[in-house]
N, C-alpha and C positions, 0 to 999 in steps of 0.2 A: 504493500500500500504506500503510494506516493504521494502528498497533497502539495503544492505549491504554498510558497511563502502569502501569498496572500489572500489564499483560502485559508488557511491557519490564522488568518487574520494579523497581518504583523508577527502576524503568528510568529584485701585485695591479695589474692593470694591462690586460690583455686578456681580450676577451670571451671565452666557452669557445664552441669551436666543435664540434658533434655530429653524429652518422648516423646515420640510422634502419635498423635491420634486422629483415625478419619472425625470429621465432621461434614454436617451438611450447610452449602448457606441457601439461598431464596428457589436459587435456579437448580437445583440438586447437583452442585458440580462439587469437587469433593475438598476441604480448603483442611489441611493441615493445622493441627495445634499443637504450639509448643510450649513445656511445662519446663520452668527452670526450676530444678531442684535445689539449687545451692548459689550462693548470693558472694560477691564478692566485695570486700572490707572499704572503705575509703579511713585512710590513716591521717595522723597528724602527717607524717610525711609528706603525704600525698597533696594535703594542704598548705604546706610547706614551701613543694614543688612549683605553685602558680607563680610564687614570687620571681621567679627566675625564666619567665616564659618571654623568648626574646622577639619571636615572631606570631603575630596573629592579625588574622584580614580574613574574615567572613564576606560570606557574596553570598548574598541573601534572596531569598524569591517573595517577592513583594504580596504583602496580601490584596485583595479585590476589596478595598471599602477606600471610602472618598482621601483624597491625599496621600493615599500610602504609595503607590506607583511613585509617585515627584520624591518619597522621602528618601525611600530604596535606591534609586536612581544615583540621588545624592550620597545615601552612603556608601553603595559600591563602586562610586565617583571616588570619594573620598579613601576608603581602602583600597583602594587599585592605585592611588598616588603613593599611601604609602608604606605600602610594600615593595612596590617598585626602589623606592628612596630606602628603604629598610635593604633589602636585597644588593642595593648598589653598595652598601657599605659592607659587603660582608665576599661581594663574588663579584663577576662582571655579570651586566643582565641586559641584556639588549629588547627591549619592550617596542613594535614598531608601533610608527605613531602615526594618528591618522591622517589619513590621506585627505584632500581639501575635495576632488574628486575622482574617479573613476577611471583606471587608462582605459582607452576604447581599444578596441571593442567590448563590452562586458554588458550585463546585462543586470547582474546578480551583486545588488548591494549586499546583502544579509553574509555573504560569504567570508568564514571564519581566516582569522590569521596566526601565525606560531610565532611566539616568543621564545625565547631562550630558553621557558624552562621548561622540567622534566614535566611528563604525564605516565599515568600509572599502567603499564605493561603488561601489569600483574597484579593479585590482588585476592586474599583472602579475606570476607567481609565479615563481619561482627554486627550480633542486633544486640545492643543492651538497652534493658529494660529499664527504667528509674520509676522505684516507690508504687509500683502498681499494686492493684488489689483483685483478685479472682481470677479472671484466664484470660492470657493473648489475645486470644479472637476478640473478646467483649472491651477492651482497651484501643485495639489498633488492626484486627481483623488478620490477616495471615500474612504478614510481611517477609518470613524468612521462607516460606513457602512460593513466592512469590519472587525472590532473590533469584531460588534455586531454579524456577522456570528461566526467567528471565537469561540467567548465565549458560543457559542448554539451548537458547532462541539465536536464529539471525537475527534478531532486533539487538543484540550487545555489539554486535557486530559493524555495527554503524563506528563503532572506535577507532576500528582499522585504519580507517582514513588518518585518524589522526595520531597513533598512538604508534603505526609503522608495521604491525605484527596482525596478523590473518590466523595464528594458529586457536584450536578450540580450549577450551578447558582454561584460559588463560585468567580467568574472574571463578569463584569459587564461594561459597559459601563457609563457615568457620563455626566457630565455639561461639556459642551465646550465653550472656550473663546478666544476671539481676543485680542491681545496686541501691540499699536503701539509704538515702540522704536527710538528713532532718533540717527542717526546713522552717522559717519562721514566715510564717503566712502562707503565699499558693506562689511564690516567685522564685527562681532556678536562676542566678545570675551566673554572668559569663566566669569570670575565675572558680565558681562551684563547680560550670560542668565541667572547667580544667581538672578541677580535681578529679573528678568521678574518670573524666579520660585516662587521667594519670593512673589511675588505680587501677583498670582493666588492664590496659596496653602492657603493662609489670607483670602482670600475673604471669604465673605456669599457661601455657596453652595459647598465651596469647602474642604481642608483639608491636615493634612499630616498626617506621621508615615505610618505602614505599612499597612493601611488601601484604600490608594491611589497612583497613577501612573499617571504621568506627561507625555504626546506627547508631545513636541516642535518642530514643520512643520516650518520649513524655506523656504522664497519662491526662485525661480529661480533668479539666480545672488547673491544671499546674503552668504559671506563665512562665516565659523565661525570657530577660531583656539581658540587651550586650550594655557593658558596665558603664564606658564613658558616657556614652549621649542617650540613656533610656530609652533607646528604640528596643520596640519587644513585638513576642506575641501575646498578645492582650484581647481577647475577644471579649473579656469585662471591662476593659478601658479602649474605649475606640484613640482617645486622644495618646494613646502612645499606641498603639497597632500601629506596626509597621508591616511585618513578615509572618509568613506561613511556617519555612523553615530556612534553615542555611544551610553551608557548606565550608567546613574551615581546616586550615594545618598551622598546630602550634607548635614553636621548637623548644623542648624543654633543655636542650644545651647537652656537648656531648661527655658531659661527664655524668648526665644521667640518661633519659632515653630518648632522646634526640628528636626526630619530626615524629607526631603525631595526625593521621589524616582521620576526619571524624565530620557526620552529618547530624546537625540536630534535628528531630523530627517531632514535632507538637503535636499533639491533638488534630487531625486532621477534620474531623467529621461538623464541622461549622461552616457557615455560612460566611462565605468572604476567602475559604480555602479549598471547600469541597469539590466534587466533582456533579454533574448536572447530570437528572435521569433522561433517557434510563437507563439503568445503570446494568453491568454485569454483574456484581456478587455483591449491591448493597453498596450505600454512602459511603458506611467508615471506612469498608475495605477498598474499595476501589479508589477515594479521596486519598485513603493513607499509599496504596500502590504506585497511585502518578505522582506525589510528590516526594516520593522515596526516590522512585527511575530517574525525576527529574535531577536530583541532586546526588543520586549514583555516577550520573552520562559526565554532569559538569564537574565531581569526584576525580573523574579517572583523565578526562580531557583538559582541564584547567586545576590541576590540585593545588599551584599555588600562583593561583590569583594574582593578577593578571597576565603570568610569565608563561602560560600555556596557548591553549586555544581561543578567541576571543575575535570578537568585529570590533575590526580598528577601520573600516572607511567611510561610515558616514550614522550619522548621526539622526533621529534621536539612539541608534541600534551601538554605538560604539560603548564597548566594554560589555556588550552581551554575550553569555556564555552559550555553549550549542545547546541549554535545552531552555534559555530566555529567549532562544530567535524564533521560537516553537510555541512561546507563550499564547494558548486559546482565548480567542475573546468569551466574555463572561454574559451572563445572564441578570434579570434584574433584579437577582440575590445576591449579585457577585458572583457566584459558581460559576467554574471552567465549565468550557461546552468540549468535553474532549472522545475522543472516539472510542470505538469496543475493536478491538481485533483480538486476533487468535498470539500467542505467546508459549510455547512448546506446547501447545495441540489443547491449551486453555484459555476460553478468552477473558478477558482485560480490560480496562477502559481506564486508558494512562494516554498521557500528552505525547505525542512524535517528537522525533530529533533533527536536530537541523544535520543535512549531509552536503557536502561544498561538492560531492560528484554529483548527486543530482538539480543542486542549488533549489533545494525544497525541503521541508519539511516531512518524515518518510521512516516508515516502520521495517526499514530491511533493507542492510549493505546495497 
């Protein structure tokens, strides 16, 4: 499935150990759940660790309610300047810069451009869980289920392009783990979930650099805002709602564990982030799926912002990642209008990826 850009409309200490069990959802398709048995510590250390974190630039996916688009805009305006200035003082980093126009012949503004930095080749992913109550499914619907389709699909494969490697098996599913954090009120700030990062990627089973990818599922009611400029997810405060979820790597320095790659992932099933019916397995699941794929795709293509994959020629689309050029227009809840297709012989209904071969928006290499 192909759709052009402008059909798309602009378009700590132990491993967790898990079980698989069938369930059913709406359409009788069969959605996987998984039980973490065992929970991993967050230490004074671990909190310790945040103080020493030299790099950190989230690229954030803006939520659907009045303003948040312009703030988004601005903050991942704002961390992509300075990372770049961060990076330049550490390495050489060559970021191209945008172009005023178009050489002719071309056709295709949205098409992505490479920086000097790395993208992830490889990759075993990790879902941890924070503070939840009762089962996976009823939280955030079957995301590691979902993972493991996704990584057996031609739809990962859309990477190739940019990642240089065509071979299978190349993305992976991993050890998932529980983390309970105590919390004063319903707000998860930025150096907290450093800590809860720090404490998994340590563990036995687990790991960092760019060998690894962090999920962080936050459950229903729990906000979480980045430190300096109170931008959050706040569906109880619209005046600070900025974002659905982000995508970030922070470096804890190499005398302890060095880059960490990790997605935060909210509450997906509201209004302003959702997915628009009809749906295929239900709101929360299919809301939480495309905003996962979306910040998996820009994960592995852009891990550190802006030094990857990214639209540097025109504007308002420069500093878009390949699953912001993909961004569905919304409904008059805000809700994505995004499609249903098929994902290892299961369908889906998750947002397309931008591909610079077919200069469209597009569910397969």
């Amino acid at each position: 499935m192909i759709l052009s850009h402008k059909e798309i409309g602009r378009v700590s200490f132990v491993a967790a150990i898990f079980v698989i069990f069938p369930l059913r959802n709406m359409l009788g398709q069969g959605v996987e759940e998984t039980i973490v048995r065992r929970h991993i510590l967050v230490s004074e250390v671990d909190e310790r660790a945040t103080a020493n974190v030299r790099l950190s630039s989230p690229h954030v996916l803006a939520a659907h309610i009045q303003g948040a688009s312009e703030k988004a805009a601005a903050l991942n305006s704002e961390n992509n300047r300075r990372r770049s200035e961060d990076l330049g003082t550490q390495e050489e980093t060559d970021v191209p810069a945008p172009r005023a126009a178009l050489v002719k012949p071309s056709f295709y503004p949205a098409d992505l451009s490479k920086g000097s930095g790395v993208t992830l080749t490889t990759a075993v992913n990790h879902a941890v869980y924070v503070n939840y109550k009762g089962s996976i499914s009823a939280n955030w619907g079957n995301p590691e289920a979902f993972l493991s389709d996704l990584f057996k699909d031609k739809f990962i494969h859309l990477t190739d392009q940019y990642t240089g490697r065509t071979s299978p098996g190349r993305y992976s599913r991993g050890e998932s783990a529980s983390v309970t954090y105590p919390l004063y009120g319903n707000v998860l700030y930025e150096h907290e979930l450093w800590a809860i990062v720090h404490s998994v990627a340590k563990a036995v089973g687990f790991g960092s650099g760019t060998g690894h990818i962090y999920h962080i599922f936050l459950p229903k009611d729990m906000d979480t805002c980045l430190d300096e400029k109170m931008q959050c997810y706040s569906p109880d405060n619209f005046n600070a709602w900025v974002f659905c979820a982000y995508h970030d790597a922070i470096d804890f320095g190499d005398s302890d564990i060095g880059v960490v790659f990790f997605t935060v992932e909210p509450y997906q099933g509201v209004d302003g982030c959702a997915v628009t019916q009809p749906y295929a397995n239900g709101k929360l699941i299919d809301s939480t799926n495309s905003t996962l794929s979306h910040e998996t795709f820009e994960t592995i293509t852009d891990p550190l912002a802006p030094t990857g994959w990214t639209n540097t020629t025109t504007f308002p689309e420069t500093g878009n990642e390949v699953a912001d050029e993909c961004q569905p227009p919304q409904n008059s809840y805000g809700n994505f209008r995004v499609p249903i297709f098929l994902i290892n012989g299961r369908k889906y209904q998750v947002q397309l990826e931008y591909s610079n071969t077919y200069h469209a928006c597009a569910a397969e290499p």
